[in-house]
C-alpha distance (Angstrom), angle and dihedral (degrees) to the residues before:
residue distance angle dihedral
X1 . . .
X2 3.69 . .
X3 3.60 108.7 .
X4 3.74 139.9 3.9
X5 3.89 126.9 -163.6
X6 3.84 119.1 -145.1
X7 4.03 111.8 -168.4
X8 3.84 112.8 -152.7
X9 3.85 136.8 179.5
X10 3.34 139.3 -149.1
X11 3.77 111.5 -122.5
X12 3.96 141.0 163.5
X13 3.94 107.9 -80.3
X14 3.85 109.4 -94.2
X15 3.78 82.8 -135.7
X16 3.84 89.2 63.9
X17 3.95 128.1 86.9
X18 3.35 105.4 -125.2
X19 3.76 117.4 -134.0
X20 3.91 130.3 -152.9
X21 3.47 119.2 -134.6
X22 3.37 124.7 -112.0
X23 3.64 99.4 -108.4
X24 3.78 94.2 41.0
X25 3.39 99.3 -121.9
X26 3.83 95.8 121.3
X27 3.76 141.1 -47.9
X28 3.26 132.9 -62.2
X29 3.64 123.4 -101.2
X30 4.07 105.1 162.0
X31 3.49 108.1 113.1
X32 4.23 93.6 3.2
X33 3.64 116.8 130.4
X34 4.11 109.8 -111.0
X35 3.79 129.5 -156.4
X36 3.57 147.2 166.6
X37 3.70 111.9 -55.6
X38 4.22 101.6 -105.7
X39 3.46 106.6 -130.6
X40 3.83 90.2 53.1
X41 4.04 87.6 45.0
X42 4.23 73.8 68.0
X43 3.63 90.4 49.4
X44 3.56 107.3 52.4
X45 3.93 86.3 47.7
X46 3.59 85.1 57.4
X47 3.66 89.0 58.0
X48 3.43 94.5 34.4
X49 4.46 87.6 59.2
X50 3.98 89.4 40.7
X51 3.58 91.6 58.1
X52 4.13 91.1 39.2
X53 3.81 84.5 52.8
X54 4.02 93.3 73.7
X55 3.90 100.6 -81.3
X56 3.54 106.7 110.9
X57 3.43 85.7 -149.9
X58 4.45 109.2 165.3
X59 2.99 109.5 -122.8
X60 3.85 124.4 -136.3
X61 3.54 136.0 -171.2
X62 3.66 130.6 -164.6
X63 3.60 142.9 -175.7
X64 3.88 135.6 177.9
X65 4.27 110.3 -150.2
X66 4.05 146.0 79.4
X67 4.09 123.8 -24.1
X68 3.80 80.8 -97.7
X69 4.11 92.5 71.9
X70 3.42 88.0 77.1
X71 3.65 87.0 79.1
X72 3.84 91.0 60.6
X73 3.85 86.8 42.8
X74 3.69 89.5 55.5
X75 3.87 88.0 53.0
X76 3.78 86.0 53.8
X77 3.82 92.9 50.4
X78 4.56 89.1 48.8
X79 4.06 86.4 49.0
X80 4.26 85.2 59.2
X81 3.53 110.8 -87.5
X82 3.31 114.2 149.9
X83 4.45 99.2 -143.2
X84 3.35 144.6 -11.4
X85 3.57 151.6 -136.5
X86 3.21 133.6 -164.3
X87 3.75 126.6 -165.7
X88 3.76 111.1 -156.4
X89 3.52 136.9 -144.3
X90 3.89 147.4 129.9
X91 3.90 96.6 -146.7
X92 3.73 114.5 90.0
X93 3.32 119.6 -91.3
X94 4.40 114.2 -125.1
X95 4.04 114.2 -166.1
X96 3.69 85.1 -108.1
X97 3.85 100.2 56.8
X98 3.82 86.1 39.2
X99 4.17 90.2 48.0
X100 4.36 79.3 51.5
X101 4.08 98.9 45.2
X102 3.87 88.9 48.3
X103 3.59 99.9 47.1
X104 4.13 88.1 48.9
X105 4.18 82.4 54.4
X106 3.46 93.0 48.0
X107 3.79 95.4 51.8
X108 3.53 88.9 55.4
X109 4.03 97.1 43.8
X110 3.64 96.8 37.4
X111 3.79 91.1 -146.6
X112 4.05 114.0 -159.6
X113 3.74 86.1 -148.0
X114 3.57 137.5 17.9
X115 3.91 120.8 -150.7
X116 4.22 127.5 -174.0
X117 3.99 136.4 144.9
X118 3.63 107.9 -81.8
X119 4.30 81.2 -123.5
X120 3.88 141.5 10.5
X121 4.00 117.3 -116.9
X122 3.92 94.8 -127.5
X123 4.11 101.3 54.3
X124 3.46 99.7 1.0
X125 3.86 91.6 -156.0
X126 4.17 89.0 158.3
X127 4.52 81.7 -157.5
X128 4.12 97.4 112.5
X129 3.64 94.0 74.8
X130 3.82 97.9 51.0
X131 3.78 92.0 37.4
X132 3.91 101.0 55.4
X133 4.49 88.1 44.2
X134 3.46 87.4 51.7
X135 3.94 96.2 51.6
X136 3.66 90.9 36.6
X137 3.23 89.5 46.0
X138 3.33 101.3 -142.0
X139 3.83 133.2 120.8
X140 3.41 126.0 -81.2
X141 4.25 141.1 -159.6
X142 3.95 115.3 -153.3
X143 4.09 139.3 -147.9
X144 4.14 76.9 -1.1
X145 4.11 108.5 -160.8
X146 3.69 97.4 -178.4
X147 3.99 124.2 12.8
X148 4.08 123.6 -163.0
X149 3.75 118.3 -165.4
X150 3.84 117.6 -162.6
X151 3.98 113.5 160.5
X152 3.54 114.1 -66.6
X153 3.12 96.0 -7.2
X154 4.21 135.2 75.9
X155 4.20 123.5 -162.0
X156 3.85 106.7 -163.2
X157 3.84 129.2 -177.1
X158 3.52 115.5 -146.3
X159 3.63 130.3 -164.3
X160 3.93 107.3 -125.1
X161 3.81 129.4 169.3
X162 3.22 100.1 -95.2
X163 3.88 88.6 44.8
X164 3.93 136.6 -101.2
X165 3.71 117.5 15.0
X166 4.04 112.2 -175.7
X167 3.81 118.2 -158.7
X168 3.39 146.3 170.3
X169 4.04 128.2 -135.8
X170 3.63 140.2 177.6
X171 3.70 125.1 -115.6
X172 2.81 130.6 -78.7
X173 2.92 100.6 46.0
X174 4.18 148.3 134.7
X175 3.66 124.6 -105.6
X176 3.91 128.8 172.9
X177 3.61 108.9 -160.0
X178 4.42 125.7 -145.6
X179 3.87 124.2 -143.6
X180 3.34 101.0 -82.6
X181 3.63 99.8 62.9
X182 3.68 94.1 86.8
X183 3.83 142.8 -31.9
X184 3.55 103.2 -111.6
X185 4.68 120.7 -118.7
X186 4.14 122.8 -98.9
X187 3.36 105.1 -113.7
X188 3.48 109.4 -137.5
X189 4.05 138.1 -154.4
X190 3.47 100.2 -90.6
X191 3.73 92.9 50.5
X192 3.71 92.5 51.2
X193 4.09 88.4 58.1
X194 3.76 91.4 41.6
X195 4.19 88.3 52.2
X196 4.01 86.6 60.0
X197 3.60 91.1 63.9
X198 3.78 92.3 51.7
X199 3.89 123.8 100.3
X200 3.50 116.7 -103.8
X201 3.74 117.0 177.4
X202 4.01 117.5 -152.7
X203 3.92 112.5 -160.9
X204 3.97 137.4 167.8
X205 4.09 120.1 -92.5
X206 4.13 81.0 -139.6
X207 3.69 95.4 46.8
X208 4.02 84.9 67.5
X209 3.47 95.4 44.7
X210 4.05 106.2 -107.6
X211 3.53 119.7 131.8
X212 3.87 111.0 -148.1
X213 3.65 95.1 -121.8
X214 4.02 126.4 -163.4
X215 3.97 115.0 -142.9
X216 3.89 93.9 146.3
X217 3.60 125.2 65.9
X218 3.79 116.2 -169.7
X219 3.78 104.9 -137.5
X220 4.40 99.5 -177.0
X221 3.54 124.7 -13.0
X222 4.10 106.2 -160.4
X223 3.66 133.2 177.2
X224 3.62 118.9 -108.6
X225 3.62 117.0 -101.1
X226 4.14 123.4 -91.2
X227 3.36 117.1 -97.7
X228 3.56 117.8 -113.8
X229 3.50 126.0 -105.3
X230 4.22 110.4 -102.6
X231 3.70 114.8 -121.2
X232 3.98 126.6 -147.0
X233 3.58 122.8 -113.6
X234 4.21 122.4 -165.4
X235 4.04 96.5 -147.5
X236 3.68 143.0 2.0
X237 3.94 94.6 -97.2
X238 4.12 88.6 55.4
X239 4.21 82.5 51.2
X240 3.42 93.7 46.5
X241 4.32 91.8 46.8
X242 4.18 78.5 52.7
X243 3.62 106.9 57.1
X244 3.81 86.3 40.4
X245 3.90 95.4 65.3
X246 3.52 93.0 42.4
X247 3.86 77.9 53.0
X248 3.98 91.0 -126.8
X249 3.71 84.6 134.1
């Protein structure tokens, strides 16, 4: 294996309350701390341990968003990754336009393997991965919990309703990996000072011929409602009176 491709993207912190703004027509993100997008925190460690297992493999990470995702690139590049690339833009980015920009990347890189969360944190549409297989036409391995790389060939254990399905693909190939898969490094200081040094190449969504195409249209975004406060109940018959007149029985 030569090369492997991790997608990432920039998302609200999952540490961060997310607030709606006032005229509901999205949340707010001025002034909210951003970070790598989770699940593919999970897959660039994945890449990160297949390259640390003997493969040499480069390592490339790439995102699709704002000037500012270079920040979350450069977090990429401190975790081990060996370059970057940054596809920017200011429109947002649908699963299908994304599915489009990293399929025109890939085509240039010629990845062996391409690695991303099976979903992003903020609308956890889980469509990228299927989208970009099916236009590369390549196979593909979903919500991946454990991921086995030997030559041309990939076996990947996925975690399926009815449990653990095992299969085997050929490479390349696309795989979006779940939570259990790994628990991703700490990056540490040095890292982050080494990571500046690292190349990371900025380029055009246009100048690879994507249009940033707009098939959804948000009509309200709301918060969820407040929980209600929990009451106390003295017995098991006063419980069961309860949940009966708030007909849960």
């Amino acid at each position: 294996m030569k090369k492997i491709m991790v997608c990432i993207k920039r998302v609200v912190d999952y540490n961060v309350r997310v607030r709606v703004k006032p005229d509901e027509s999205g949340v707010m993100l001025e002034g909210v701390k951003m970070s790598v997008n989770p699940f593919d925190e999970i897959a660039l460690e994945e890449a990160l341990r297949i390259k640390e297992r003997g493969t040499n493999a480069e390592v490339v990470a790439v995102s699709i968003g704002v000037a500012d995702t270079q920040q979350q690139l450069r977090t990429a590049l401190a975790m081990g990754a060996d370059r970057a690339i940054l596809v920017q833009t200011d429109h947002p980015v649908e699963p299908l336009t994304a599915a489009q920009t990293l399929l025109a990347v890939a085509k240039k890189e010629s990845p062996d393997l391409i690695l991303l969360g099976k979903q992003a944190i903020d609308d956890d549409a889980n469509q990228t991965a299927q989208m970009l297989a099916a236009l590369w036409d390549r196979p593909q391995a979903t919500y991946v919990s454990k991921l086995a790389v030997d030559g041309a060939k990939a076996t990947a254990t996925r975690e399926v309703d009815a449990g653990l399905e095992t299969i085997e693909i050929d490479l390349p190939a696309v795989v979006s990996v779940d939570l259990r898969l790994n628990e991703p490094r700490y990056v540490k200081l040095p890292d982050i000072m080494k990571a500046k040094k690292k190349p990371l190449d900025v380029i055009g969504l246009d100048s690879l011929g994507v249009a940033a195409s707009t098939w959804l249209k948000p009509v309200k975004t709301v918060a969820p409602p407040q929980r209600q406060k929990g009451i106390m109940v003295k017995d098991v018959t006063e419980l069961v009176d309860v949940l009966k007149n708030k007909g849960l029985l």
